[in-house]
C-alpha positions in Angstrom: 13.9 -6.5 4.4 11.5 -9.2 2.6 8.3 -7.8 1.6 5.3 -9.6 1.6 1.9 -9.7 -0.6 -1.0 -11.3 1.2 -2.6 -13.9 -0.8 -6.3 -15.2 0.1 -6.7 -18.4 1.6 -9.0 -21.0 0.6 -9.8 -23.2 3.5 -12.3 -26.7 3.7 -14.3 -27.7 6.7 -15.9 -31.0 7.0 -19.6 -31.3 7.1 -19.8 -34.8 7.0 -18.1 -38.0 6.3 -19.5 -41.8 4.7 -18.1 -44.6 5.9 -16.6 -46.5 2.4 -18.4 -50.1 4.0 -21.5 -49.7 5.2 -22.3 -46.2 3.4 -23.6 -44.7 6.8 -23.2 -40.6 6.7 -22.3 -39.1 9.9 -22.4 -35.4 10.0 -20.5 -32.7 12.0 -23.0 -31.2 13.5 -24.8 -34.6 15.2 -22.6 -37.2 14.7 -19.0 -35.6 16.5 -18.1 -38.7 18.8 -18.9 -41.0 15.8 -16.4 -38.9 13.5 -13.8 -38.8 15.9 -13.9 -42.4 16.1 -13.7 -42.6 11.9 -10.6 -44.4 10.6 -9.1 -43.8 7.5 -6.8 -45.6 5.7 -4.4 -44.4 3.3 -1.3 -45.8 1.8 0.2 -46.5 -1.4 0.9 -50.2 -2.5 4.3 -51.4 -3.2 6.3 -53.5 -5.4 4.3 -56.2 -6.7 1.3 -55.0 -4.0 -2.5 -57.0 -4.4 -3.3 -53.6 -4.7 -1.5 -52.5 -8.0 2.1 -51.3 -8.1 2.4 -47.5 -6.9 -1.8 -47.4 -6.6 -3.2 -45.3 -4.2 -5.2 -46.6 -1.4 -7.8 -44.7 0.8 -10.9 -45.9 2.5 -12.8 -44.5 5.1 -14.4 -46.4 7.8 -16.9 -46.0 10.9 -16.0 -47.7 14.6 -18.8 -50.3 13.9 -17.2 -51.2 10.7 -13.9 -51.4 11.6 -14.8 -53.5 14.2 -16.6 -56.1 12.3 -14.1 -56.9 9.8 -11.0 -57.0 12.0 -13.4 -58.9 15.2 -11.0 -62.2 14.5 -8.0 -60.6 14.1 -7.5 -57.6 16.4 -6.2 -57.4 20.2 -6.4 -55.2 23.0 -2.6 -54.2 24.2 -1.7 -52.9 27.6 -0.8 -49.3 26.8 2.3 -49.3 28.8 3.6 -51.6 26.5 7.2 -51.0 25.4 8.0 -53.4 22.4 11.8 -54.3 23.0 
């Protein structure tokens, strides 16, 4: 038989969120499609990385944002698309 003991849980909601570019806050209770669309980024950089050897990378970014900086780069894919 296992016996448990119930232990309190501490849990975090989001209220808001601040986009890392343009600084804009978006909160929860106005801003809901805007968060949704709210990219983060998160990774850790490798073996002689530009971003430091084992550093950790985050940044947070709004659809507007996003959009700017990858506008030359970026491409709209069928999403049926089946790489082979």
């Amino acid at each position: 038989m296992i016996y448990y003991e119930e232990i309190p849980v501490t849990q975090k909601k989001v209220r808001s969120i601040q986009c890392d570019k343009c600084q804009t806050i978006y909160n929860v209770d106005d801003d809901m499609l805007e968060i949704q669309e709210f990219h983060r980024i998160r990774f850790i950089g490798g073996y002689a990385s530009v971003f430091g050897d084992g550093d950790h990378i985050e940044c947070d970014l709004c659809q507007q944002c996003l959009k700017e900086m990858i506008k030359d780069c970026h491409r709209i894919v069928d999403r049926e698309f089946k790489e082979t």
